[in-house]
Residue frames as a rotation matrix with the C-alpha (Angstrom) as fourth column:
UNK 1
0.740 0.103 -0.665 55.70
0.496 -0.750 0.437 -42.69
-0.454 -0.653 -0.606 209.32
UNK 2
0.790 -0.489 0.369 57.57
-0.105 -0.702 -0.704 -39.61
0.603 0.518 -0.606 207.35
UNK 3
-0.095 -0.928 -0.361 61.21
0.964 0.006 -0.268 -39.25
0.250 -0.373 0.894 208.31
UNK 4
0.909 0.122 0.399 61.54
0.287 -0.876 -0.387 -35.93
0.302 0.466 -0.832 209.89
UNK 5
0.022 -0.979 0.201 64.88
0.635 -0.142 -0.759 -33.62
0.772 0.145 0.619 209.56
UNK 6
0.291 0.033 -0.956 66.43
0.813 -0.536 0.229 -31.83
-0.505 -0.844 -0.183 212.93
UNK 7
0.925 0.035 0.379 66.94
0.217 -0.867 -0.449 -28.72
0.313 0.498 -0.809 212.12
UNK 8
0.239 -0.935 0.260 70.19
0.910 0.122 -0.397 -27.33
0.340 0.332 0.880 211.23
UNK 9
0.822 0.239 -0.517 71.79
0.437 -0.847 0.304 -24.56
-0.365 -0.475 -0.801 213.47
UNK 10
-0.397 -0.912 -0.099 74.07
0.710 -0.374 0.597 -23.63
-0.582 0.167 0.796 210.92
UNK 11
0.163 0.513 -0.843 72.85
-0.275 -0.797 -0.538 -20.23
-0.948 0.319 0.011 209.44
UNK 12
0.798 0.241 0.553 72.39
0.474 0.316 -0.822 -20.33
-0.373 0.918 0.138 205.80
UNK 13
-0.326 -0.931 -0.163 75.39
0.704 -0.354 0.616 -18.58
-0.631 0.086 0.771 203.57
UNK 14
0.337 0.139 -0.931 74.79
-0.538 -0.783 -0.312 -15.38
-0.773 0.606 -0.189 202.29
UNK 15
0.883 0.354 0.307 75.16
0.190 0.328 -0.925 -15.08
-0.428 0.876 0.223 198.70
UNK 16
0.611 -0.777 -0.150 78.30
-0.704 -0.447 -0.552 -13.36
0.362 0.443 -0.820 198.77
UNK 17
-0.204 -0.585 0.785 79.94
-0.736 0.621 0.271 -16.48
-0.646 -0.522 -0.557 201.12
UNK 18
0.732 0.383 0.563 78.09
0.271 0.594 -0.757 -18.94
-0.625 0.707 0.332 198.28
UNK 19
0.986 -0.115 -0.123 79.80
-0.167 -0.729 -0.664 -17.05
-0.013 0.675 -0.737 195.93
UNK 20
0.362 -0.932 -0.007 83.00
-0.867 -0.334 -0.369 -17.30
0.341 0.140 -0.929 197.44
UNK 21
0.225 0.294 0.929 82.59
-0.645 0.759 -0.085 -20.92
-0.730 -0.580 0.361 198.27
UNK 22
0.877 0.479 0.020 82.00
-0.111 0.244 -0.963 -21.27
-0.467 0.843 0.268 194.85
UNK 23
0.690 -0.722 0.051 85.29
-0.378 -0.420 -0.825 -20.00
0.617 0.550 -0.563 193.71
UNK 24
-0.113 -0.836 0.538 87.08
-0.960 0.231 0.157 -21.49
-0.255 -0.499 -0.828 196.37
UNK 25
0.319 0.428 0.846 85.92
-0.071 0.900 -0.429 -25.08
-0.945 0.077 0.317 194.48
UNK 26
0.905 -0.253 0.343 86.71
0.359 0.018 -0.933 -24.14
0.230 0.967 0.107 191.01
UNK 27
0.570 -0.813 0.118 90.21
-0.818 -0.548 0.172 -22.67
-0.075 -0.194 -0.978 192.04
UNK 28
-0.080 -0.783 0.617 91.06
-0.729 0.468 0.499 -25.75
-0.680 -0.410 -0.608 193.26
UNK 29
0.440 0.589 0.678 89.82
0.014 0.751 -0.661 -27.64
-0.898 0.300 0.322 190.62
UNK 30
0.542 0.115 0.832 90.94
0.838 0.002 -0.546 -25.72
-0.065 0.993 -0.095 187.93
UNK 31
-0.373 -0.798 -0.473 93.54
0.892 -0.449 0.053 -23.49
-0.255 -0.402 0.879 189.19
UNK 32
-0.170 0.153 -0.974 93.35
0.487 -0.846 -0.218 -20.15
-0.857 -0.511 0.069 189.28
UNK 33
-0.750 0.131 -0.648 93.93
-0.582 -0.597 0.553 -18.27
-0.315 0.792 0.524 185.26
UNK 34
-0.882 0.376 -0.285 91.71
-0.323 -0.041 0.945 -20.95
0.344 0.926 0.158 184.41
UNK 35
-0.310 0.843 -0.439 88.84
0.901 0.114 -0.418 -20.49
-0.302 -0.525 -0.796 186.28
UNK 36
-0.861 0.349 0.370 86.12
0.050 -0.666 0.745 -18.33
0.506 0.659 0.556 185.05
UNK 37
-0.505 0.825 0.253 82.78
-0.816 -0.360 -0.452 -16.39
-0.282 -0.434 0.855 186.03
UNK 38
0.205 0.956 0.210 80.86
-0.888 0.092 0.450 -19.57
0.411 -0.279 0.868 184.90
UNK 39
-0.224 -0.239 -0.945 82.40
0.291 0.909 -0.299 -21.84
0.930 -0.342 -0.134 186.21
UNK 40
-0.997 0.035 0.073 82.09
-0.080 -0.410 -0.908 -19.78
-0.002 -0.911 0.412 189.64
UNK 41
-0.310 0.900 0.306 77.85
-0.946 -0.260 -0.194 -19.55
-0.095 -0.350 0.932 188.82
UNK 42
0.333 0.432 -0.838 77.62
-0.511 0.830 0.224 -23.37
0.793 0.353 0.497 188.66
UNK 43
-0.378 -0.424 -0.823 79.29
0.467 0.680 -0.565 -24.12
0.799 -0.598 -0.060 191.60
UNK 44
-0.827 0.531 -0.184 77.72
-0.100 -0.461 -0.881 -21.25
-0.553 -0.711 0.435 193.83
UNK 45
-0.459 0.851 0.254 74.44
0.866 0.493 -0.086 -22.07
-0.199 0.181 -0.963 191.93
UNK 46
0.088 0.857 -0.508 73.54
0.638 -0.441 -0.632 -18.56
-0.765 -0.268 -0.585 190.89
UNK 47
0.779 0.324 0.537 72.86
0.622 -0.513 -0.592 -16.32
0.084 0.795 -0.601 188.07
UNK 48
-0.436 -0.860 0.267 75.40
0.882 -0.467 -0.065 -13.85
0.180 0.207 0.962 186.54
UNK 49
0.164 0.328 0.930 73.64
0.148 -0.941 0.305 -11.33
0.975 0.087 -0.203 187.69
UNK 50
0.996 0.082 0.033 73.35
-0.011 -0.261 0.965 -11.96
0.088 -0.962 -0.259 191.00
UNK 51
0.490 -0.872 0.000 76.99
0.871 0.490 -0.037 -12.45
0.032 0.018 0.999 190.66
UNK 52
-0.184 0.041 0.982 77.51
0.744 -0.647 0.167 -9.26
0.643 0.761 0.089 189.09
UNK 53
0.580 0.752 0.313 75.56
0.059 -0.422 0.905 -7.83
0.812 -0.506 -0.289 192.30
UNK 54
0.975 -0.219 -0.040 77.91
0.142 0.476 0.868 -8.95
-0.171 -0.852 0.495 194.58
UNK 55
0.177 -0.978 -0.106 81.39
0.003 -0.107 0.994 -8.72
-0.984 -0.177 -0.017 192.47
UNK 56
0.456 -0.044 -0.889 82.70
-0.796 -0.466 -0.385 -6.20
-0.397 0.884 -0.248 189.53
UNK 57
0.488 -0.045 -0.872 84.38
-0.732 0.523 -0.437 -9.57
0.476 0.851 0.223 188.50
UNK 58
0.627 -0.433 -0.648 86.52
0.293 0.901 -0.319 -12.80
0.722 0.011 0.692 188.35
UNK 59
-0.490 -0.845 0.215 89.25
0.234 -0.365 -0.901 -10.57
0.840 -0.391 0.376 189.98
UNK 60
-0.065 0.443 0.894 86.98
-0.872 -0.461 0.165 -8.99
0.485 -0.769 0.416 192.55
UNK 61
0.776 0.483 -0.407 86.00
-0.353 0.866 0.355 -12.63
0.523 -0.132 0.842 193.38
UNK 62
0.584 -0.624 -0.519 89.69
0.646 0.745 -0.168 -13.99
0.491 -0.237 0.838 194.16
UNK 63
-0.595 -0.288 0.750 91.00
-0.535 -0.554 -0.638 -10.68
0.599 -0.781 0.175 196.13
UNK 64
0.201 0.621 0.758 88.28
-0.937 -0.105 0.334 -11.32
0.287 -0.777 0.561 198.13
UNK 65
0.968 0.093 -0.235 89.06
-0.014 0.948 0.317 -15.50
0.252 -0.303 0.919 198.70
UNK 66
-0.051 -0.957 -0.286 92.73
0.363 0.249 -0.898 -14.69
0.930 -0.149 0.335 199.21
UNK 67
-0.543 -0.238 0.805 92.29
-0.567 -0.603 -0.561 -11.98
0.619 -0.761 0.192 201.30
UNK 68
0.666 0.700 0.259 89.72
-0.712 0.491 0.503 -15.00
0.224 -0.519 0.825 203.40
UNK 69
0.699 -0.395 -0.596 92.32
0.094 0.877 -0.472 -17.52
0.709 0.274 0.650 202.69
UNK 70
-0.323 -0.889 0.325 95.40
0.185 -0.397 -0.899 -15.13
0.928 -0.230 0.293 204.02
UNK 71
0.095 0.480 0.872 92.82
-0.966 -0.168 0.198 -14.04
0.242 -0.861 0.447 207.56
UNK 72
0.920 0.389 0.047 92.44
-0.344 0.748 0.568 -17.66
0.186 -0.539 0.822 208.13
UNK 73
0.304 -0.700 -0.646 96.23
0.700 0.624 -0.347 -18.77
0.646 -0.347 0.680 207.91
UNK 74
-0.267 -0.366 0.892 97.05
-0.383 -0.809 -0.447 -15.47
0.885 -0.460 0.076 209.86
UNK 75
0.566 0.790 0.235 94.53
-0.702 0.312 0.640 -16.85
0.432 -0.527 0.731 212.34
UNK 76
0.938 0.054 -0.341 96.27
0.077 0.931 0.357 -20.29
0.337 -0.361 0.870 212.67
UNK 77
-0.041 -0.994 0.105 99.77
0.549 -0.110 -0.828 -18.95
0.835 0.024 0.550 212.38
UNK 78
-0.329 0.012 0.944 98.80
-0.701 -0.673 -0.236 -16.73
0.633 -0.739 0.230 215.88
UNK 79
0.860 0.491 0.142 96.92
-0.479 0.677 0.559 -19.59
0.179 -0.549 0.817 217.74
UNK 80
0.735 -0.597 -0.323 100.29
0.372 0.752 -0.545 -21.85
0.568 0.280 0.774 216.92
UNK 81
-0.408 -0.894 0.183 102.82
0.386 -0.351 -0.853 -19.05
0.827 -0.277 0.489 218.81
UNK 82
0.273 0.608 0.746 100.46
-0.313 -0.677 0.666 -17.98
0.910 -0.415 0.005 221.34
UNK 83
0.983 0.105 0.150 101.79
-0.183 0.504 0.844 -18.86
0.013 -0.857 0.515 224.68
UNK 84
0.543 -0.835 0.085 105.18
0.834 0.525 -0.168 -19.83
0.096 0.162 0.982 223.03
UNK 85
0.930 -0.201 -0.309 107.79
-0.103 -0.946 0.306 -16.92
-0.354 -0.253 -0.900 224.43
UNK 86
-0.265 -0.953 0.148 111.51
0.348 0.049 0.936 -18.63
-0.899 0.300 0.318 223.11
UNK 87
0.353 0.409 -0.842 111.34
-0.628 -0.564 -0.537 -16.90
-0.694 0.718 0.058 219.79
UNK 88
-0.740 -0.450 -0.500 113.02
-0.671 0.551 0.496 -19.15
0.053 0.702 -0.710 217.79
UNK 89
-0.883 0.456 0.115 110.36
0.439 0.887 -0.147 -21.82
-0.169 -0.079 -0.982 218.76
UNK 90
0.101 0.746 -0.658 107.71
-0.103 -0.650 -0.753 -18.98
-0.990 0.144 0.011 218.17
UNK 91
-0.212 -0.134 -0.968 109.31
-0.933 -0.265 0.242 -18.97
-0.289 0.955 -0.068 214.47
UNK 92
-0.997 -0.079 -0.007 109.77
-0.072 0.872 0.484 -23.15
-0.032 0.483 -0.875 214.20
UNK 93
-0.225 0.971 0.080 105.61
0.577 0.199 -0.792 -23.24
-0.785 -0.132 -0.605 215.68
UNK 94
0.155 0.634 -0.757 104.71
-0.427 -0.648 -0.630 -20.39
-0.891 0.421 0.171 213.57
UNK 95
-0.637 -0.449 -0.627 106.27
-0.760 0.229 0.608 -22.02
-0.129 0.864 -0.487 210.11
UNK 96
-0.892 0.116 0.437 104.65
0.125 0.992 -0.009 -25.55
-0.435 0.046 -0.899 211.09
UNK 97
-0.107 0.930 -0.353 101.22
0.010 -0.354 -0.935 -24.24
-0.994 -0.104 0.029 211.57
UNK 98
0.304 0.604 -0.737 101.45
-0.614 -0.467 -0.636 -22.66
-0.728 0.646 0.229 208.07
UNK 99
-0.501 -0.136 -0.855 102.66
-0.820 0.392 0.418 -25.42
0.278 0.910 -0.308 206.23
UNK 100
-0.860 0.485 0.162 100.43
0.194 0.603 -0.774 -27.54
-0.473 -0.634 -0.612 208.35
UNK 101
-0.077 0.750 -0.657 97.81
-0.337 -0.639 -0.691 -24.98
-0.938 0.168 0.302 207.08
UNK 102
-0.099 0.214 -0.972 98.75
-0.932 -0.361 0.015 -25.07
-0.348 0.908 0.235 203.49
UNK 103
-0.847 0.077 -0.526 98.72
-0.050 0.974 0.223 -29.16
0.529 0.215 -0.821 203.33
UNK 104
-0.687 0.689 -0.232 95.27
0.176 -0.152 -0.973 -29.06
-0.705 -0.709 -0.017 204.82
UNK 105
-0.118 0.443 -0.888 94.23
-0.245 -0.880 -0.407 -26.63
-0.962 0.170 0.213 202.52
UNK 106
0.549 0.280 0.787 94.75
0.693 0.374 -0.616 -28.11
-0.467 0.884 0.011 199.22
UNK 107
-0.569 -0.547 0.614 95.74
0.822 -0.399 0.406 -26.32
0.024 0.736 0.677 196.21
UNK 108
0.823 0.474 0.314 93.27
0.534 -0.833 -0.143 -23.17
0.194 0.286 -0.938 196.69
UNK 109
0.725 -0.562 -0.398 95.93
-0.030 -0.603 0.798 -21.74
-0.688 -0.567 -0.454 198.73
UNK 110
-0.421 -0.893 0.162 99.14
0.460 -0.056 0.886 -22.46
-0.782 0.447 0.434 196.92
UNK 111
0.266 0.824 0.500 96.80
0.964 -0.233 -0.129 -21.17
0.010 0.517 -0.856 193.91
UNK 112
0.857 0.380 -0.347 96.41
0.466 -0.860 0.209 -17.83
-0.219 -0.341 -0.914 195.14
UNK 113
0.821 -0.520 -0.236 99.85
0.157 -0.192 0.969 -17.57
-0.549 -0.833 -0.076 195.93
UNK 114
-0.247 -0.630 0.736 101.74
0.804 0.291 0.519 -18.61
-0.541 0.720 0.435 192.82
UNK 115
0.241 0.198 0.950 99.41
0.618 -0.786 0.007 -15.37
0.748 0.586 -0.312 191.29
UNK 116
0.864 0.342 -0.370 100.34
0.496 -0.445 0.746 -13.48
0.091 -0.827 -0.554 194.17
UNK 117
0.438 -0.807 -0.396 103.63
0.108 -0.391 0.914 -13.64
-0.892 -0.444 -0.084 193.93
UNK 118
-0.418 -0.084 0.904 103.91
0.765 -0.569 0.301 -12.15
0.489 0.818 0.303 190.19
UNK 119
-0.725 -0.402 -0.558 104.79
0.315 -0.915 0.251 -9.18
-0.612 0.006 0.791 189.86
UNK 120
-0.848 0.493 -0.193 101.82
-0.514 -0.855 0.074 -6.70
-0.129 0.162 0.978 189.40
UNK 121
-0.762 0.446 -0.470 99.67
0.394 0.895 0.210 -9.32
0.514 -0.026 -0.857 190.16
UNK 122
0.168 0.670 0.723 95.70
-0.449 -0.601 0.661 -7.71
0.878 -0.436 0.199 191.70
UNK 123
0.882 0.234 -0.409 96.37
0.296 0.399 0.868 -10.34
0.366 -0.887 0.283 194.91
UNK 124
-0.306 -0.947 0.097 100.46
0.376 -0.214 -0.901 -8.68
0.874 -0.240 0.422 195.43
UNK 125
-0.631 -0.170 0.757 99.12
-0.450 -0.715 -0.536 -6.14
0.632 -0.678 0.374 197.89
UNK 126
0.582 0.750 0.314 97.33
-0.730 0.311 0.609 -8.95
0.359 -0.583 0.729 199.81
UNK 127
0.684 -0.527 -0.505 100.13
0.504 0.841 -0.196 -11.10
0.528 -0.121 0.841 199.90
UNK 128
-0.482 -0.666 0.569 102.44
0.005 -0.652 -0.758 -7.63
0.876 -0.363 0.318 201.10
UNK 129
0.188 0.537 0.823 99.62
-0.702 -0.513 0.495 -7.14
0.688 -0.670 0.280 203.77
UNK 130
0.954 0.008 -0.298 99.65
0.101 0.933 0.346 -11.13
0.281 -0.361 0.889 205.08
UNK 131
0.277 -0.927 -0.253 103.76
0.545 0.369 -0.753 -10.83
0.791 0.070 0.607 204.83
UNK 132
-0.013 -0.228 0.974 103.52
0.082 -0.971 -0.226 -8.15
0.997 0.077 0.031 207.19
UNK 133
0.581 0.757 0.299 101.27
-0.572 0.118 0.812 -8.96
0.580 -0.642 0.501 209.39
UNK 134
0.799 -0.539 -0.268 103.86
0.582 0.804 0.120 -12.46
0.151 -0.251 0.956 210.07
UNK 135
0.049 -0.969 0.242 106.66
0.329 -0.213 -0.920 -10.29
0.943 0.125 0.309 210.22
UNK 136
-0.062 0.326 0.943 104.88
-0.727 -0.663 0.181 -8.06
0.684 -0.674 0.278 212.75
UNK 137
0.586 0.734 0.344 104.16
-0.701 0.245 0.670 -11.36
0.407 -0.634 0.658 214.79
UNK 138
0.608 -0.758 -0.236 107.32
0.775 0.631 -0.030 -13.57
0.171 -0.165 0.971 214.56
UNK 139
0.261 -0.867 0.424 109.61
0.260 -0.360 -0.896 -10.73
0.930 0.344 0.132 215.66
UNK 140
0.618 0.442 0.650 108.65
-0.583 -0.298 0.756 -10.49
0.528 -0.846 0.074 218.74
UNK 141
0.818 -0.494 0.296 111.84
-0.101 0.383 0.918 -11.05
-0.567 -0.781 0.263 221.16
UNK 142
0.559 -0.729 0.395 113.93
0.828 0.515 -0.222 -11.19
-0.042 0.451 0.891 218.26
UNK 143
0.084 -0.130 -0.988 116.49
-0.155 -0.981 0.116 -8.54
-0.984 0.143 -0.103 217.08
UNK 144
-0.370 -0.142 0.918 116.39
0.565 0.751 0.343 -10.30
-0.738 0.645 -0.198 213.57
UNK 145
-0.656 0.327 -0.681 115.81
-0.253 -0.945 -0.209 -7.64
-0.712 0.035 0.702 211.02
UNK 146
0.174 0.890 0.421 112.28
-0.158 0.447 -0.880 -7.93
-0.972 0.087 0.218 209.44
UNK 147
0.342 0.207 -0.917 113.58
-0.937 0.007 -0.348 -8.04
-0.066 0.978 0.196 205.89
UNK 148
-0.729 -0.321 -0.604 115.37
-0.530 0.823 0.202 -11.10
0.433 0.468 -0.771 206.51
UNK 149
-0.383 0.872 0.306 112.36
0.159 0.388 -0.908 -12.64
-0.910 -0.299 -0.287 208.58
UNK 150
0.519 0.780 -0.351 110.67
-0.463 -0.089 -0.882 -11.48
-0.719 0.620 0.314 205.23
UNK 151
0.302 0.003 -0.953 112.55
-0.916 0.279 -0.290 -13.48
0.265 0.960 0.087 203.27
UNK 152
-0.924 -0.330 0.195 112.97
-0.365 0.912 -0.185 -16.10
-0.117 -0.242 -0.963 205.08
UNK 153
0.082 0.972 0.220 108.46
0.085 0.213 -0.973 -16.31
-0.993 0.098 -0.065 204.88
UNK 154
0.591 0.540 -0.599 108.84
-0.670 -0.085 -0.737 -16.16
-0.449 0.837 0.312 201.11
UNK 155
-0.634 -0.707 -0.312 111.37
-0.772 0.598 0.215 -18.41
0.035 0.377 -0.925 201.09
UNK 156
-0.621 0.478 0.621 108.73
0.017 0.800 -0.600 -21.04
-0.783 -0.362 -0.505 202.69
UNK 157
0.269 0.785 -0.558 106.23
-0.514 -0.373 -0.772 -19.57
-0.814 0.495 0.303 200.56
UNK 158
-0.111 -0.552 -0.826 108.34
-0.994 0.072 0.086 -20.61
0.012 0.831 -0.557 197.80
UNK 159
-0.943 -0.262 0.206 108.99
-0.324 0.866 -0.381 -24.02
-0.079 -0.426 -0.901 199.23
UNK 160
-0.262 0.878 0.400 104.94
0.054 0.427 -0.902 -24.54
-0.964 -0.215 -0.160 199.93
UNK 161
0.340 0.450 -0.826 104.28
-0.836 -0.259 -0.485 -23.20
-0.432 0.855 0.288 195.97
UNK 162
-0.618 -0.586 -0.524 107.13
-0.712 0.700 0.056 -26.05
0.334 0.407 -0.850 194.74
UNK 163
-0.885 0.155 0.440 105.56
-0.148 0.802 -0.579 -28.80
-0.442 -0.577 -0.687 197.16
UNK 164
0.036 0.983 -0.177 102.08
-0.295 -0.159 -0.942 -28.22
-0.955 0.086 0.284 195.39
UNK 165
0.460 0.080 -0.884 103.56
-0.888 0.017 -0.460 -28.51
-0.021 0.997 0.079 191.80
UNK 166
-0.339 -0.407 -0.848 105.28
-0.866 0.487 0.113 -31.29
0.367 0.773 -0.518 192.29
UNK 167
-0.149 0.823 -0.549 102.10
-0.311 0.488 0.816 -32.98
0.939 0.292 0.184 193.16
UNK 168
0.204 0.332 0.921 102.09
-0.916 -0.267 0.299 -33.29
0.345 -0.905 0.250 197.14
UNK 169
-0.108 -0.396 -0.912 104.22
0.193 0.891 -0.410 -36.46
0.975 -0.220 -0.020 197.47
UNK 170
0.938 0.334 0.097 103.65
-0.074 -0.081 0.994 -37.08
0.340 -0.939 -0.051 201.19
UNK 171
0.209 -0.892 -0.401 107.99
0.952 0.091 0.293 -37.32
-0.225 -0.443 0.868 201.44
UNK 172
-0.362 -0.348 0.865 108.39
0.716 -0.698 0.019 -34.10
0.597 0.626 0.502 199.83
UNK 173
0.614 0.705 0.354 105.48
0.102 -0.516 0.850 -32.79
0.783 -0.486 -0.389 202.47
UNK 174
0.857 -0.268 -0.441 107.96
0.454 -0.014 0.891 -33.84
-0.245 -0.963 0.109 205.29
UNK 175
0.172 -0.971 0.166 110.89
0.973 0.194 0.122 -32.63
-0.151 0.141 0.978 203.58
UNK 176
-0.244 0.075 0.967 109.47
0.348 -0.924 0.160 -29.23
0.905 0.376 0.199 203.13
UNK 177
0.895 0.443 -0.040 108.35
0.063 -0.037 0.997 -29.05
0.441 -0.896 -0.061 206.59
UNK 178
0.769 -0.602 -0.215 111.38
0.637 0.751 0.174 -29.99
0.057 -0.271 0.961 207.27
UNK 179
-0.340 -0.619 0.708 113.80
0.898 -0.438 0.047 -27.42
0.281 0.652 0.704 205.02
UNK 180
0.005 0.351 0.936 111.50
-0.012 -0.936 0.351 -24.69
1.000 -0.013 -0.001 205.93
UNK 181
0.975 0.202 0.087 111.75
0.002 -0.404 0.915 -25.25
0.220 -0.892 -0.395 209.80
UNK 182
0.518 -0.820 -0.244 115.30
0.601 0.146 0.786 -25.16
-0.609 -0.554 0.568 209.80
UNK 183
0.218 0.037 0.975 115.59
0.827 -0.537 -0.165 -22.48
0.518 0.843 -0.147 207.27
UNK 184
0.671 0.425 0.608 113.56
-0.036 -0.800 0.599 -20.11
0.741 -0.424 -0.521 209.57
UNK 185
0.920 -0.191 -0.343 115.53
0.357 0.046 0.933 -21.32
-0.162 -0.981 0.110 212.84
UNK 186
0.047 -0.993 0.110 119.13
0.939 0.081 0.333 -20.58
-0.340 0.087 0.936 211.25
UNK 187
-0.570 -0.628 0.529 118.47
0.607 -0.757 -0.244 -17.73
0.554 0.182 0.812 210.02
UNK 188
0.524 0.844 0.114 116.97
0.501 -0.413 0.760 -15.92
0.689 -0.341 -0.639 213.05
């Protein structure tokens, strides 16, 4: 008697979510300058055209997976402070989350970032939008002006970019976790 398969109620992935699947595999694999358009049509399985159809290039390809990358930690980094009214513990919950996030996440993220934060980099004004966005949400109750709240998030940033290069030691993971929640709390 044939085996038969239940059907699967996950919708199929468009071609542009393939696509950026794709690239979000070869990033991490192969970091970011050196990843290329075919490496992206072997892992999303499709022709350079259809590629081509979908995104004016390599660049077009990784705006578009940061700016996915940056929506989703935004995402977790709001879920994580929701409910939480002491601001300071809004800031320690909101920090964890994202470095919770970015150890999760692998190297796509830290990826992104490390081109992000060069100067005249195409992902800068996605990384300015994301920095905002956290300012706009961790200030709440504080009187802490947002530039130092903004440099205290790039300070982590920093901290999560270091923790990635020097290979995700799992003491280093707590020790950033660490350094960066008591960063954020002191200087709030």
């Amino acid at each position: 008697m044939p085996s038969r398969l239940l059907p699967d109620d996950t919708p199929p992935l468009s071609t542009g979510e393939r696509i950026l699947a794709g690239a979000a595999a070869v990033v991490a694999q192969h970091g970011l300058r050196d990843s290329t358009v075919r490496h992206v049509l072997a892992a999303a399985s499709i022709s350079r055209r259809t590629f081509y159809l979908h995104f004016p290039s390599i660049e077009g390809v990784m705006c578009d997976l940061y700016i996915q990358q940056t929506d989703i930690l935004l995402d977790a980094v709001t879920a994580a402070v929701a409910g939480v009214r002491e601001p300071r513990q809004r800031l320690q919950a909101a920090v964890d989350a994202w470095v919770t996030f970015q150890l999760s996440a692998g190297p796509l993220l830290i990826h992104l970032q490390a081109e992000a934060v060069r100067p005249g980099s195409m992902l800068s004004p996605v990384r300015e939008r994301s920095l905002d966005q956290l300012v706009v949400l961790l200030s709440v109750g504080l009187s802490t002006p947002a530039l130092r709240l903004r440099g205290l998030l790039m300070g982590v940033e920093g901290l999560l970019i270091q923790l990635e290069r020097s290979g995700r030691e799992p003491e280093l993971a707590a020790e950033v976790r660490a350094v960066a929640v008591a960063m954020v709390a002191q200087g709030a």
